[in-house]
FIMAR-894111 format. One record per residue (C-alpha): residue in one letter; residue number from 1; x negated, y negated, z. Coordinates in nm, 2 decimals, m for minus. Each point is the difference from the previous one (the first is absolute). Layout:
REM residues N
<rec><res>A</res><n>NUM</n><u>X</u><v>Y</v><w>Z</w></rec>
...
REM end
This chain:
REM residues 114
<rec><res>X</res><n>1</n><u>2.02</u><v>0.47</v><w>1.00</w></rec>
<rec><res>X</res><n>2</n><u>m0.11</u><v>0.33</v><w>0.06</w></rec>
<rec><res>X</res><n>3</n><u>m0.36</u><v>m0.12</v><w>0.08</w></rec>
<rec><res>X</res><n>4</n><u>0.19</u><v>m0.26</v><w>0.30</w></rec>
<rec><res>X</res><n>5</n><u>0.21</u><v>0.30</v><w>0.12</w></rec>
<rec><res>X</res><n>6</n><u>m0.33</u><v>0.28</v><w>0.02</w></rec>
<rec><res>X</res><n>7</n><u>m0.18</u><v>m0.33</v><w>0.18</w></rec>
<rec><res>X</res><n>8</n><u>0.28</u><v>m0.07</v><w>0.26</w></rec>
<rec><res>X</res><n>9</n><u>0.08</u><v>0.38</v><w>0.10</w></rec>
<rec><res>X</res><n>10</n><u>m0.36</u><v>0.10</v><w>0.04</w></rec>
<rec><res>X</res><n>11</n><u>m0.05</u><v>m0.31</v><w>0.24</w></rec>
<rec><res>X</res><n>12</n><u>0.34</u><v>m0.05</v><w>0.12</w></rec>
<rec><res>X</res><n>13</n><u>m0.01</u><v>m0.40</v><w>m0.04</w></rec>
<rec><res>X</res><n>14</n><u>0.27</u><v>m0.16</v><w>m0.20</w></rec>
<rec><res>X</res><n>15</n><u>0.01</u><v>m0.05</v><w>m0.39</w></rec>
<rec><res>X</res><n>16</n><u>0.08</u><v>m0.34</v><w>m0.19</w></rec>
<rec><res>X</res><n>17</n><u>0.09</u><v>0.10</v><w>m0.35</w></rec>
<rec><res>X</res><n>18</n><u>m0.01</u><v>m0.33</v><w>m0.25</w></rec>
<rec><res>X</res><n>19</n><u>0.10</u><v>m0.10</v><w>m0.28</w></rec>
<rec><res>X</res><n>20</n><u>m0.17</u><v>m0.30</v><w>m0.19</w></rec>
<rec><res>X</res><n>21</n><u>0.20</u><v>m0.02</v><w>m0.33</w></rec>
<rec><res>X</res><n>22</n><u>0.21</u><v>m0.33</v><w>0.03</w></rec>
<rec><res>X</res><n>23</n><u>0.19</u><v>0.13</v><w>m0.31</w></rec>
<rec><res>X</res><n>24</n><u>0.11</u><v>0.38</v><w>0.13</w></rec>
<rec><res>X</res><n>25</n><u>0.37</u><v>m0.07</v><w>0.09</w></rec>
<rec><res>X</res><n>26</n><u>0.09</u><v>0.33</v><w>0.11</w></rec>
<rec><res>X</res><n>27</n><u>0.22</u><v>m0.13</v><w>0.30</w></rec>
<rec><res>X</res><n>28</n><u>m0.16</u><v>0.28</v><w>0.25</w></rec>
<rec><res>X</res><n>29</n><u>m0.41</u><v>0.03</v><w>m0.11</w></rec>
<rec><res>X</res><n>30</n><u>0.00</u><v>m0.32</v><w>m0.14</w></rec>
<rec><res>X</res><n>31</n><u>m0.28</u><v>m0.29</v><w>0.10</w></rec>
<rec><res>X</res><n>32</n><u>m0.07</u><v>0.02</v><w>0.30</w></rec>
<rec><res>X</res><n>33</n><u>m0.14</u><v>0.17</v><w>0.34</w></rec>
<rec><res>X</res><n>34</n><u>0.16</u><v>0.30</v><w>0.12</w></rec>
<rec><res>X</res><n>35</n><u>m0.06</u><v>0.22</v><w>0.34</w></rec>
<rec><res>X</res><n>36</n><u>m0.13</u><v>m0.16</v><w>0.30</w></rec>
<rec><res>X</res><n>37</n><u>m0.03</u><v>m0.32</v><w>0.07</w></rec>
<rec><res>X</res><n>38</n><u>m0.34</u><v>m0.15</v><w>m0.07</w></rec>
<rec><res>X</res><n>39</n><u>0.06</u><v>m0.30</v><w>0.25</w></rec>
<rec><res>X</res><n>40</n><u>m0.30</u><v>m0.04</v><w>0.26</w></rec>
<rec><res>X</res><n>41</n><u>m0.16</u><v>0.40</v><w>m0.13</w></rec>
<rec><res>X</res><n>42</n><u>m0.29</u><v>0.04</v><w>m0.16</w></rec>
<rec><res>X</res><n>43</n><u>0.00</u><v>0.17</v><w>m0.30</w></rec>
<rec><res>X</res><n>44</n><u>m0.19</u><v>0.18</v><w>m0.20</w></rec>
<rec><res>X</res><n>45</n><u>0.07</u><v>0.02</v><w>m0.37</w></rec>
<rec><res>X</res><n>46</n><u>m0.05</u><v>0.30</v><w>m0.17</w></rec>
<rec><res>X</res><n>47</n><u>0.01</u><v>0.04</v><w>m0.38</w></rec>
<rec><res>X</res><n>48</n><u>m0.07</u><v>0.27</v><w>m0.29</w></rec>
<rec><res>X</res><n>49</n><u>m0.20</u><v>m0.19</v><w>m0.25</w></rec>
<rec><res>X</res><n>50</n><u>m0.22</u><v>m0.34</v><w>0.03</w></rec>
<rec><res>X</res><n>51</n><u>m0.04</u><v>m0.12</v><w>m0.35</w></rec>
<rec><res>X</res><n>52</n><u>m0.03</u><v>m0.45</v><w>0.12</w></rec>
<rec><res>X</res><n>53</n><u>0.15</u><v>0.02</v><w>0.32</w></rec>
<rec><res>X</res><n>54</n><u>0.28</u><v>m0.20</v><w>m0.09</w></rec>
<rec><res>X</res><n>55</n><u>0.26</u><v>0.22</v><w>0.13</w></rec>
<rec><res>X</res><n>56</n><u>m0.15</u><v>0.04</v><w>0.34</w></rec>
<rec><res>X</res><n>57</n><u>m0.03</u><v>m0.39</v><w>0.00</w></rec>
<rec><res>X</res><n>58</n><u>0.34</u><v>m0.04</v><w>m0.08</w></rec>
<rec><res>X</res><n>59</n><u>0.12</u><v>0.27</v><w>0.28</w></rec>
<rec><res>X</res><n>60</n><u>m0.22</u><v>m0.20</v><w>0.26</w></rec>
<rec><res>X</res><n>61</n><u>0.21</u><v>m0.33</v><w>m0.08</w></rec>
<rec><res>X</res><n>62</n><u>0.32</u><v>0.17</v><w>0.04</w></rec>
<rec><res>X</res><n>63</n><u>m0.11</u><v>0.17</v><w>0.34</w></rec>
<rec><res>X</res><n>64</n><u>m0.15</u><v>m0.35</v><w>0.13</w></rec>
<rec><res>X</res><n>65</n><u>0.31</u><v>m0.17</v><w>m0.12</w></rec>
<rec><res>X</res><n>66</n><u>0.23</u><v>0.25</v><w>0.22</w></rec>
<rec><res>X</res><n>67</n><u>m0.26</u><v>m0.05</v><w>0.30</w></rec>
<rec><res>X</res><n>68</n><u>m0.23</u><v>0.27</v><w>m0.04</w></rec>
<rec><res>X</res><n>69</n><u>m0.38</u><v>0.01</v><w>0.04</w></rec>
<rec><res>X</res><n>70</n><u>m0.19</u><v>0.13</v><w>m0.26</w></rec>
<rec><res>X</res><n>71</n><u>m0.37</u><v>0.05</v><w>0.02</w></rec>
<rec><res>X</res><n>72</n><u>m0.07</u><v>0.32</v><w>m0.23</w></rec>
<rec><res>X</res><n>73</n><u>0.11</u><v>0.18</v><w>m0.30</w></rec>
<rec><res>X</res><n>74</n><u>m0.12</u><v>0.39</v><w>m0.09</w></rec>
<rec><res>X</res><n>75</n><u>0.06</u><v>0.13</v><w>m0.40</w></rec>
<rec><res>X</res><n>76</n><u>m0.03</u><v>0.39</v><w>m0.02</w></rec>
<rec><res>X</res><n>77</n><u>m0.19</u><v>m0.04</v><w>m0.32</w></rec>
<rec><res>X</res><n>78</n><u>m0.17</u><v>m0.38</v><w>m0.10</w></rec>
<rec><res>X</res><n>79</n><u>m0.05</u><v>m0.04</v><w>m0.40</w></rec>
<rec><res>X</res><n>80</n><u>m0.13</u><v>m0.37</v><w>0.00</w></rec>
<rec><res>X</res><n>81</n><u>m0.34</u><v>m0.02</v><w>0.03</w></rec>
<rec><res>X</res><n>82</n><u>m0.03</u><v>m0.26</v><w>0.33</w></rec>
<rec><res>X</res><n>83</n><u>0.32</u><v>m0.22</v><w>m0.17</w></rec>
<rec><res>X</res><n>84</n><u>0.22</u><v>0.13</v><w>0.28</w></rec>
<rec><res>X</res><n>85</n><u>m0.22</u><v>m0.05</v><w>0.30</w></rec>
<rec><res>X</res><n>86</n><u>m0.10</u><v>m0.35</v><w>m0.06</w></rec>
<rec><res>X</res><n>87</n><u>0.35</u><v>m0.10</v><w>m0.12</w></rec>
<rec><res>X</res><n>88</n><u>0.15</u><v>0.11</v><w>0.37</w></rec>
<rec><res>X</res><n>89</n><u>m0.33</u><v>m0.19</v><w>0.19</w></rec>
<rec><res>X</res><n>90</n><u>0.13</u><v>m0.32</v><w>m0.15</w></rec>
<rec><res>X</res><n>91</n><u>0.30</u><v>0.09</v><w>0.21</w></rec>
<rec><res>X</res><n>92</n><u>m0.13</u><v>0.14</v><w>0.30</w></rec>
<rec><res>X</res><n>93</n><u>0.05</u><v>0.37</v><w>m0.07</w></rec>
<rec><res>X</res><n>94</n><u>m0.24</u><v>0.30</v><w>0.04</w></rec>
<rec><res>X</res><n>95</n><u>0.00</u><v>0.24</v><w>m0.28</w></rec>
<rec><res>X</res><n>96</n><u>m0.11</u><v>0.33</v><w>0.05</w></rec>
<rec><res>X</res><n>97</n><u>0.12</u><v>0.32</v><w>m0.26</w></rec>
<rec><res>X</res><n>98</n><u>m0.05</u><v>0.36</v><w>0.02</w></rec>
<rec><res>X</res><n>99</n><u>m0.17</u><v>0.11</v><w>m0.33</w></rec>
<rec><res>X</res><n>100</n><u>m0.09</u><v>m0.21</v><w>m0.29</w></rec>
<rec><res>X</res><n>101</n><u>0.05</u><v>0.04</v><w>m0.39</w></rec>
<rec><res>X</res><n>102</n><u>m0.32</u><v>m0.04</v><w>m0.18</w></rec>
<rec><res>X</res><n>103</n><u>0.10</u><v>m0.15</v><w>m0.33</w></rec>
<rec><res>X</res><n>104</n><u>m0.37</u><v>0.09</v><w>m0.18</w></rec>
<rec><res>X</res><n>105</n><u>0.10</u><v>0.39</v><w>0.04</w></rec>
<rec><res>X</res><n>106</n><u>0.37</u><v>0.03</v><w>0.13</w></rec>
<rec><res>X</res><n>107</n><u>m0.06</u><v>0.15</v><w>0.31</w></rec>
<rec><res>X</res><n>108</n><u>0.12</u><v>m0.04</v><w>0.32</w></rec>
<rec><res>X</res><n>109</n><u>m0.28</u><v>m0.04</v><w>0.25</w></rec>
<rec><res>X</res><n>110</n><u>m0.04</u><v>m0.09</v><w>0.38</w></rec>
<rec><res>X</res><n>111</n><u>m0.04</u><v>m0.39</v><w>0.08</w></rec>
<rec><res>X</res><n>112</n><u>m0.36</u><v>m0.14</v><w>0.02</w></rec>
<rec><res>X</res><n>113</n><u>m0.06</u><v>m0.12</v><w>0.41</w></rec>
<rec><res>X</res><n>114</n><u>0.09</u><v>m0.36</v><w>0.06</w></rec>
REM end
């Protein structure tokens, strides 16, 4: 959350904090969207970690499903090797991410130019 909270204060846009676990029945962070509403914005998803891109998928269905428009997602730090890039083209997303983790020598290191 704190990564959504730095992103909104420093640009002053509103924050949609989600939560994709169908089984989490805590009654006030359970499933679901929370913040502003996503209906007719466009959003930009912002996440830690890209291992698949499954998350951010799953994120960009709830956000389209409550009328939202989303066209691209940022990770701070992307750990899969291309997996998550081409799994959010199949679903019209542009990936972008700030540095990458380079599994051959576990080091974090800038992204290679698209």
């Amino acid at each position: 959350r704190g990564l959504a909270v730095a992103g909104a204060i420093k640009t002053g846009k509103p924050m949609i904090l989600a939560n994709d676990n169908k089984r989490d029945s805590d009654l006030e962070n359970g499933y679901g969207l929370y913040g502003a509403d996503p209906d007719g914005n466009t959003i930009l998803e912002v996440d830690d970690i890209g291992s698949t891109g499954s998350s951010l998928i799953v994120l960009a269905n709830m956000l389209r499903e409550a009328g939202g428009v989303v066209e691209q997602a940022i990770n701070v730090c992307d750990r899969s090797g291309g997996r998550t890039r081409a799994a959010l083209a199949v679903v019209g997303i542009k990936y972008s991410y700030l540095l990458e983790f380079d599994e051959r020598n576990g080091m974090l290191v800038p992204p290679e130019p698209v």
